[in-house]
SERO-4910 file (N, C-alpha, C, O; in steps of 0.05 Angstrom, whole numbers):
BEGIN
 pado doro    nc1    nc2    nc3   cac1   cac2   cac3    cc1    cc2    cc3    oc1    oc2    oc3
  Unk    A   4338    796   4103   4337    778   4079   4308    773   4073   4291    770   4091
  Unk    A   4302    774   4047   4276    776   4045   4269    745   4050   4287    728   4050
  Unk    A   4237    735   4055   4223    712   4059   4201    705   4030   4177    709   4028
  Unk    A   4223    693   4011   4207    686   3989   4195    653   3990   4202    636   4006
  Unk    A   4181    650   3975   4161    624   3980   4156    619   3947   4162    636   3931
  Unk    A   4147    594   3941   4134    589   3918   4102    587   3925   4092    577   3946
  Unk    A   4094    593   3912   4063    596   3908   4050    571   3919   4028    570   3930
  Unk    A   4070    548   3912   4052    522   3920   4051    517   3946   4035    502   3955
  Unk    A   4072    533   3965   4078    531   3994   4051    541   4016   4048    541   4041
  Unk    A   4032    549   3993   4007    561   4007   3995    538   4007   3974    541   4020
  Unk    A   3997    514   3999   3978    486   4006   3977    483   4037   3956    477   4049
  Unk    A   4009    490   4054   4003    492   4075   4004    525   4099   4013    529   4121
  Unk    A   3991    541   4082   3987    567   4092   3989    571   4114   3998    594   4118
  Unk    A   3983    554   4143   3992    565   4164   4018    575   4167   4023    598   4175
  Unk    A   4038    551   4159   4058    558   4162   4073    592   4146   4090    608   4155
  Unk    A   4057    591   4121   4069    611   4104   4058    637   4132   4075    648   4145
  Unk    A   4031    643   4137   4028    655   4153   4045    664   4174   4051    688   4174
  Unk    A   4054    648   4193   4067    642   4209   4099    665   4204   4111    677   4221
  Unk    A   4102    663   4184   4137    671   4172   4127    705   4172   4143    722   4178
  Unk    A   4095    715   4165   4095    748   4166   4098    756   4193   4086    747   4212
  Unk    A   4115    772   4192   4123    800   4211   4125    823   4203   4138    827   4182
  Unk    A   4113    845   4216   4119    873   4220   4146    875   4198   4168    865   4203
  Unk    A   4140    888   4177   4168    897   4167   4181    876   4151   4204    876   4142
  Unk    A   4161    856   4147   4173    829   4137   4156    810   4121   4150    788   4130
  Unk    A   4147    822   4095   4122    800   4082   4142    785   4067   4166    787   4059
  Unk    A   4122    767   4066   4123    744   4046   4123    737   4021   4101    732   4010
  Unk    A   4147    737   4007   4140    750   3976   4128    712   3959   4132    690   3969
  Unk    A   4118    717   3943   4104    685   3927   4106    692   3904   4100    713   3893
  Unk    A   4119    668   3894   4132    663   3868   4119    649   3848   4103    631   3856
  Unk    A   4121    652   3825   4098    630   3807   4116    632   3781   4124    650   3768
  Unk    A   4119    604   3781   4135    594   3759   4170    612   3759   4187    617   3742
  Unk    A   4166    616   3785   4200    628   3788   4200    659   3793   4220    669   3804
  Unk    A   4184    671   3788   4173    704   3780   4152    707   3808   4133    694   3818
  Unk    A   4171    736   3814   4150    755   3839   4122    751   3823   4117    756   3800
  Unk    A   4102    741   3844   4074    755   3834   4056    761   3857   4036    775   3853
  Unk    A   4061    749   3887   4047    764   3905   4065    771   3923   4088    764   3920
  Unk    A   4057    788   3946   4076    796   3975   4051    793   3990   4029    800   3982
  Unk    A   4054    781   4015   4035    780   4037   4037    788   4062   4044    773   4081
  Unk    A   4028    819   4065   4041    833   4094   4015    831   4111   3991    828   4105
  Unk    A   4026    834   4132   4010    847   4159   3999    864   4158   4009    886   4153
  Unk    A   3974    860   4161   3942    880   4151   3962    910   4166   3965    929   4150
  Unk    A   3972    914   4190   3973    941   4199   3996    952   4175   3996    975   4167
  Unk    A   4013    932   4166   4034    942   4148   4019    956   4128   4023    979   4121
  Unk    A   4001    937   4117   3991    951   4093   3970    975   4099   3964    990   4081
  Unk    A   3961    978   4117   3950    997   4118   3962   1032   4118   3952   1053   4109
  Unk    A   3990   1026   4135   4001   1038   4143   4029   1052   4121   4043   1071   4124
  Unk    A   4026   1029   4098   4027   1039   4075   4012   1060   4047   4019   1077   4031
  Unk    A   3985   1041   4057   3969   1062   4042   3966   1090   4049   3962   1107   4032
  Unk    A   3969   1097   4083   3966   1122   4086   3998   1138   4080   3998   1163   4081
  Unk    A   4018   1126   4075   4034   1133   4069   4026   1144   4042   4014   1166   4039
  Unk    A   4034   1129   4023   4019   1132   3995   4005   1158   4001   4018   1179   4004
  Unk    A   3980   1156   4003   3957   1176   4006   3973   1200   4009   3978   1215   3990
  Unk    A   3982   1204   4038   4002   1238   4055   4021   1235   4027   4012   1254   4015
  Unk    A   4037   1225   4014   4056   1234   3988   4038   1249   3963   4037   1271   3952
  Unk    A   4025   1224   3964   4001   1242   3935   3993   1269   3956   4012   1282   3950
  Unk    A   3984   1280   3969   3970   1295   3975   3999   1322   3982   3996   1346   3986
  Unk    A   4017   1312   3981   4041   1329   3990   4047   1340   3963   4050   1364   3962
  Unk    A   4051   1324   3939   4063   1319   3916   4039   1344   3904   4048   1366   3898
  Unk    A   4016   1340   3902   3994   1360   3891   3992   1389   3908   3986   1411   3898
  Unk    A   3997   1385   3933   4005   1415   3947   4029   1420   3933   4025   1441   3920
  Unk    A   4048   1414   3930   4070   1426   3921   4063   1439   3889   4072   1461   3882
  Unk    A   4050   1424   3874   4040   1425   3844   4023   1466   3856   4026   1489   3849
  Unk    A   4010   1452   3873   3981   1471   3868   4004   1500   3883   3998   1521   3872
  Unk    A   4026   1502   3902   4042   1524   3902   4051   1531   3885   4043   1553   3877
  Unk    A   4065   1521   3873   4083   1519   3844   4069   1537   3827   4081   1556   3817
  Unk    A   4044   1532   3821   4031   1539   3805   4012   1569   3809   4010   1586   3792
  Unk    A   4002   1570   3830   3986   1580   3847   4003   1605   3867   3988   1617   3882
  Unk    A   4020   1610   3868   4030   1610   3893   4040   1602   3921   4026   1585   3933
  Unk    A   4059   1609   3932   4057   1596   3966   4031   1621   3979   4023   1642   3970
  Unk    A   4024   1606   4003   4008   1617   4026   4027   1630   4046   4043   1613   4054
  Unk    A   4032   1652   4056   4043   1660   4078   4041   1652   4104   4017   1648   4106
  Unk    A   4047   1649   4118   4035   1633   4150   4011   1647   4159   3992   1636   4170
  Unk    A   4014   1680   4153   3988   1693   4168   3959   1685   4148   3936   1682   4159
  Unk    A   3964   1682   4121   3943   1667   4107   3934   1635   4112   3911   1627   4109
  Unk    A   3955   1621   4119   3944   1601   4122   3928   1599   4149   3912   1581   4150
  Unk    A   3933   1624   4185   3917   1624   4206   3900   1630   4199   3881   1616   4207
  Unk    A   3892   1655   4176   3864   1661   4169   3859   1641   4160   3840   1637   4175
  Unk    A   3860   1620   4144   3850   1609   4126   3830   1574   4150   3809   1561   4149
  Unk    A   3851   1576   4165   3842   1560   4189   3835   1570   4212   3838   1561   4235
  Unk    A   3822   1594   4202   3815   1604   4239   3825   1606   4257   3813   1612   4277
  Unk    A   3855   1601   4255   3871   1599   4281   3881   1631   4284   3890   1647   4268
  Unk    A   3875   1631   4313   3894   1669   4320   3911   1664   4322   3916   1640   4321
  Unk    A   3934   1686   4329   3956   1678   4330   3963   1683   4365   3955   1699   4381
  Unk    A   3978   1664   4365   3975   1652   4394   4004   1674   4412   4008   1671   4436
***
């Protein structure tokens, strides 16, 4: 169940603090309406690199699409790897 708050509940912020967990922010309300979420620095981080690996998956797929696929023996050349 999510952990929503009103905005004014930050007068006493420890406590709002207190309620984030792993997997579990804090959503803050203003005048009734979502306007912040407050996660756990590793959450969000661990989101952005999420984000990031999709865009970067999403534009490989563009740049095959478009471009071609690489064969596996092109992509060892392409990284120096022999084949083992």
């Amino acid at each position: 169940m999510p952990n929503i708050k009103p905005i004014s509940d930050l007068r006493n912020y420890n406590e709002v603090l207190r309620d984030i967990t792993i997997g579990q922010p804090v959503f803050l309300t203003k005048n009734g309406r979502g306007k912040f979420a407050i996660v756990d620095i590793n959450e969000y981080e661990k989101l952005k690199a999420s984000l990031k690996l999709m865009s970067h998956l999403i534009q490989g797929e563009l740049t095959g699409k478009e471009k071609g696929w690489m064969t596996i023996e092109e992509v060892e050349s392409e990284l120096g790897i022999e084949n083992v």
